[in-house]
C-alpha positions in Angstrom: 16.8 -3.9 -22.2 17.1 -6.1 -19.2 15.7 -9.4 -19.0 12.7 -7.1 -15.9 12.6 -4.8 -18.6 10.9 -6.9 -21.4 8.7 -9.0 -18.5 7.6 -5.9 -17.7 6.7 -4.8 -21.4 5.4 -8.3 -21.9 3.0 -7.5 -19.1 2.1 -3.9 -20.4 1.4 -4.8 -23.8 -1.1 -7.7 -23.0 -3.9 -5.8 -21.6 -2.9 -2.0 -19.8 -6.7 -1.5 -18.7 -6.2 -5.1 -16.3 -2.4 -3.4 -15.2 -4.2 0.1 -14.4 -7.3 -1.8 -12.6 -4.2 -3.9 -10.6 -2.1 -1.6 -9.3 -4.9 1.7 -8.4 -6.4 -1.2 -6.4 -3.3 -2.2 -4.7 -2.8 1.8 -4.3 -6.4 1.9 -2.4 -4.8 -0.7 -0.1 -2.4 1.7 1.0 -4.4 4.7 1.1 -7.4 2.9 3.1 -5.1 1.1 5.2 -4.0 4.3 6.5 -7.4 5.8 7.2 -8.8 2.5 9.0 -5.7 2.4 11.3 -6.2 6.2 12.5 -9.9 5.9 13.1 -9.2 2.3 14.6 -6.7 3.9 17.7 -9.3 3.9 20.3 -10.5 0.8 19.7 -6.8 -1.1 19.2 -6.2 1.4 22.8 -9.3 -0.5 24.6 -9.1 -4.2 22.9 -5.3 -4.4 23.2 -4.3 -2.4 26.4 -2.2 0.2 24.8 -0.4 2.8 26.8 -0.3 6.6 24.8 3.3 5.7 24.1 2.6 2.4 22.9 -0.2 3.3 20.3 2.0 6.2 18.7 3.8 3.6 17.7 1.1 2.0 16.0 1.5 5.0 13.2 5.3 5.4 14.2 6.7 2.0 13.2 4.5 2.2 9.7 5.8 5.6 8.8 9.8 4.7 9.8 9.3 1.3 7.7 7.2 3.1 4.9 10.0 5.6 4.5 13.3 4.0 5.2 12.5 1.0 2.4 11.0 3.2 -0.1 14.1 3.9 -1.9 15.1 0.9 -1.9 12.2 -0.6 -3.0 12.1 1.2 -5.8 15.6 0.0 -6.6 14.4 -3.6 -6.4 11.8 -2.8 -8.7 14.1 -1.7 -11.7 16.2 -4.6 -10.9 14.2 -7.2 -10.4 11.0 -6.3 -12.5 8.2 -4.0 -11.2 5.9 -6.3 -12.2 7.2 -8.7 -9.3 8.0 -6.0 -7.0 4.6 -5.4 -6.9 3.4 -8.5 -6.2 6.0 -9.1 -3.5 4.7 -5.9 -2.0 0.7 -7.3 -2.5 1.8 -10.9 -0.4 3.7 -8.7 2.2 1.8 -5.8 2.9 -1.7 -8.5 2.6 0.0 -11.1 5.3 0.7 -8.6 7.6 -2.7 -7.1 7.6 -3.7 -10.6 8.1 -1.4 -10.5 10.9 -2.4 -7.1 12.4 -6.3 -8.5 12.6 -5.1 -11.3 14.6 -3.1 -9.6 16.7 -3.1 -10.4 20.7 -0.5 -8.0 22.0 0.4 -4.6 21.1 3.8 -6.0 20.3 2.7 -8.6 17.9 0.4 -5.5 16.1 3.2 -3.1 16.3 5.5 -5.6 14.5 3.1 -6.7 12.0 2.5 -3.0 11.4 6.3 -3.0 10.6 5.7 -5.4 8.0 3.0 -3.5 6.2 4.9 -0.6 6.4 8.0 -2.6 4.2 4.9 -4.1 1.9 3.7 -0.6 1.4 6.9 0.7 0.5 7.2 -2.3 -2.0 3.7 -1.4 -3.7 4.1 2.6 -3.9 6.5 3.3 -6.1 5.8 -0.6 -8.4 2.3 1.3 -8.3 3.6 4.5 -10.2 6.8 2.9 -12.4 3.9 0.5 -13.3 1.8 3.2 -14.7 4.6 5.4 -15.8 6.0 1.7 -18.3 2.5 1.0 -19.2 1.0 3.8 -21.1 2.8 6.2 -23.3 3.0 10.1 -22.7 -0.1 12.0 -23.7 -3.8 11.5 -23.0 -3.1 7.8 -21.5 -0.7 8.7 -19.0 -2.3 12.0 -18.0 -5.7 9.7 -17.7 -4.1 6.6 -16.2 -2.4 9.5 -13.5 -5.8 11.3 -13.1 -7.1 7.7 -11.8 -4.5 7.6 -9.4 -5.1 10.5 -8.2 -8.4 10.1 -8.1 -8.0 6.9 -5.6 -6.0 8.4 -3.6 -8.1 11.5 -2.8 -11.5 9.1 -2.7 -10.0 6.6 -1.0 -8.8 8.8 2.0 -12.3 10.8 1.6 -14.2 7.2 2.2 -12.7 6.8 5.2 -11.9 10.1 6.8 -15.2 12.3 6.0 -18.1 9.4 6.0 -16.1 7.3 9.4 -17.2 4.0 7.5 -13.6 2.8 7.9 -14.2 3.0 11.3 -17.2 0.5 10.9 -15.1 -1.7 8.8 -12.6 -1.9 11.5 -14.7 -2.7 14.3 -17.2 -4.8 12.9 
């Protein structure tokens, strides 16, 4: 067992209902992030001064950056410890959404979009080795998996089918 390995069990035997509370929340991140962003294009268009091209981009950069680190994210993570991959991925993907709401230019939000796209591929697959570690096949996992699930599908549901993402994002 590598030195990650045993933080990591040290982490999942302390308390799994705090680890499953964690990381579905940093999952809902992810998931809302994505809604917000889609139902925010017209106003990021009209604020910002994006041209068409310019605002595919928006979605473009996140989706190259999401995909082209994910891999090697996960990597990190059974390297270096899920645990801290994960909150790596938290302080990234949350600095750059800190960055995207201050943005000025489109450049400056396409960049920090970028960023989040890198943090997000950091937190996915921290978010499922994390559940996979923490509870053991059977009932827990299947529950613990049903939860995440469950995020996902509300989460995206919040946003897309009631629009109050896109009251969130422009108030």
């Amino acid at each position: 067992m590598s030195s990650s390995e045993s933080a990591d069990s040290r982490l999942i035997n302390g308390h799994p209902s705090a680890v499953l509370g964690v990381v579905l929340i940093s999952y809902l991140m992810i998931v809302l992030d994505i809604s917000i962003v889609v139902t925010g294009l017209p106003e990021m268009r009209d604020d910002l001064g994006f041209t068409s091209v310019g605002l595919s981009w928006v979605q473009n950069i996140y989706t190259l950056f999401f995909g082209g680190f994910l891999l090697l994210a996960a990597r990190a993570g059974d390297l270096l410890g899920r645990k801290r991959m994960l909150l790596v991925g938290l302080w990234i993907f949350t600095l750059s959404s800190l960055a995207i709401g201050l943005a000025q230019t489109p450049y400056w939000l396409i960049i920090a979009r970028g960023i989040q796209g890198i943090g997000a591929a950091i937190l996915a697959p921290s978010v499922l080795a994390l559940i996979s570690t923490t509870f053991p096949e059977g009932p827990e996992r299947t529950r613990a998996l049903a939860y995440y699930s469950m995020v996902a599908g509300g989460g995206a549901r919040f946003c897309l089918k009631s629009h109050k993402c896109y009251a969130i994002s422009v108030h």
